[in-house]
C-alpha positions, 0 to 999 in steps of 0.5 A: 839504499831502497828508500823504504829501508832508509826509513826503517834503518833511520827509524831503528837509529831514532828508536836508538837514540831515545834508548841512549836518553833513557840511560842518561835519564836512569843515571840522573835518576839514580837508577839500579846498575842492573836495569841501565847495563840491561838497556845497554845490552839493548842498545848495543844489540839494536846497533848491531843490527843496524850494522849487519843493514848496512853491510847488506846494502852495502854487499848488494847495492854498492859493489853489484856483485854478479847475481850468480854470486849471491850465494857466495855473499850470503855466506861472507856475509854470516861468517862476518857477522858470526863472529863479531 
């Protein structure tokens, strides 16, 4: 993975884990059920994110496909995700 998009998938999984201490701290607090499944409706979102990054990189980077084949990866890649 480019170093630039380490520290921006590093940073995502940071902002992720003060998301995940915050829904701790409303459960401790005695928060309303609404507002804690909405930041867990935020969290999962923001994994899933991070999740179709990696893929990426993982698609691109790791197995080098042929460049001529980066069309036909573009479209596994969105049925992959499509459906998850």
């Amino acid at each position: 993975m480019e170093k630039a998009e380490k520290g921006k998938t590093i940073k995502r999984l940071k902002r992720i884990e003060g998301q995940v201490r915050g829904i701790q701290s409303m459960l401790e607090n005695d928060r309303e059920c609404p507002d804690i499944l909405i930041e867990i409706s935020a969290i999962k979102s923001a994994l899933d994110a991070v999740s179709r990054i990696i893929a990426q990189n993982y698609a691109y980077e790791c197995v080098k496909l042929d460049p001529q084949n980066e069309e036909k990866l573009e479209s596994l890649l969105k049925a992959i995700f499509k459906y998850r």
